[in-house]
C-alpha positions, 0 to 999 in steps of 0.5 A: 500500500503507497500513501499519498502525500497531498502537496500544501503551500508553505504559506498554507502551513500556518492555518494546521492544527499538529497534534502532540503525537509524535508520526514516528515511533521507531527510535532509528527512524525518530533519530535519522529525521534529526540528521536529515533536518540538520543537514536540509538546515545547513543546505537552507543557509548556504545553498537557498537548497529547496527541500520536500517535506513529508508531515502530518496535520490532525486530518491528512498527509502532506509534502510541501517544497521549501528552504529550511531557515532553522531547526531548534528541538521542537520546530522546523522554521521556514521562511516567514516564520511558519514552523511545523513541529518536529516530531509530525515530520516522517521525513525530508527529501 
């Protein structure tokens, strides 16, 4: 079975609601999803690299392609502020 990931604006973001749970629950997985944002981060800042971001809101699935400004413990920061929560990320290409 494939999921599909609707695709969502950046600007959009900041309209979900995120519940507390976290998406991922292996902890292989939950420490490959820190790596991976450090480095869409560092490629944010020096390269302007867009990236895709695979996340999940309280009702669907979603991907949308943007710059990584920050990532604190908590929070993925993009442009204009808008952040999505860590632990509702399953993954970044």
């Amino acid at each position: 079975m494939t999921t599909t990931f609707k695709p969502i604006e950046k600007e959009d973001i900041a309209k979900l609601h995120f519940p507390a749970e976290d998406v991922l629950t292996d902890k292989h997985e939950i420490f490959q999803r820190k790596q991976d944002l450090e480095k869409a981060m560092a490629m944010g800042n020096t390269d302007h690299v867009k990236i895709e971001i695979f996340f999940e809101d309280d009702k669907n699935q979603l991907v949308a392609n943007t710059t990584v400004w920050a990532v604190t413990p908590e929070h993925l920061v993009l442009k204009k502020g808008v952040t999505i929560p860590v632990n509702r990320i399953y993954r970044i290409i």
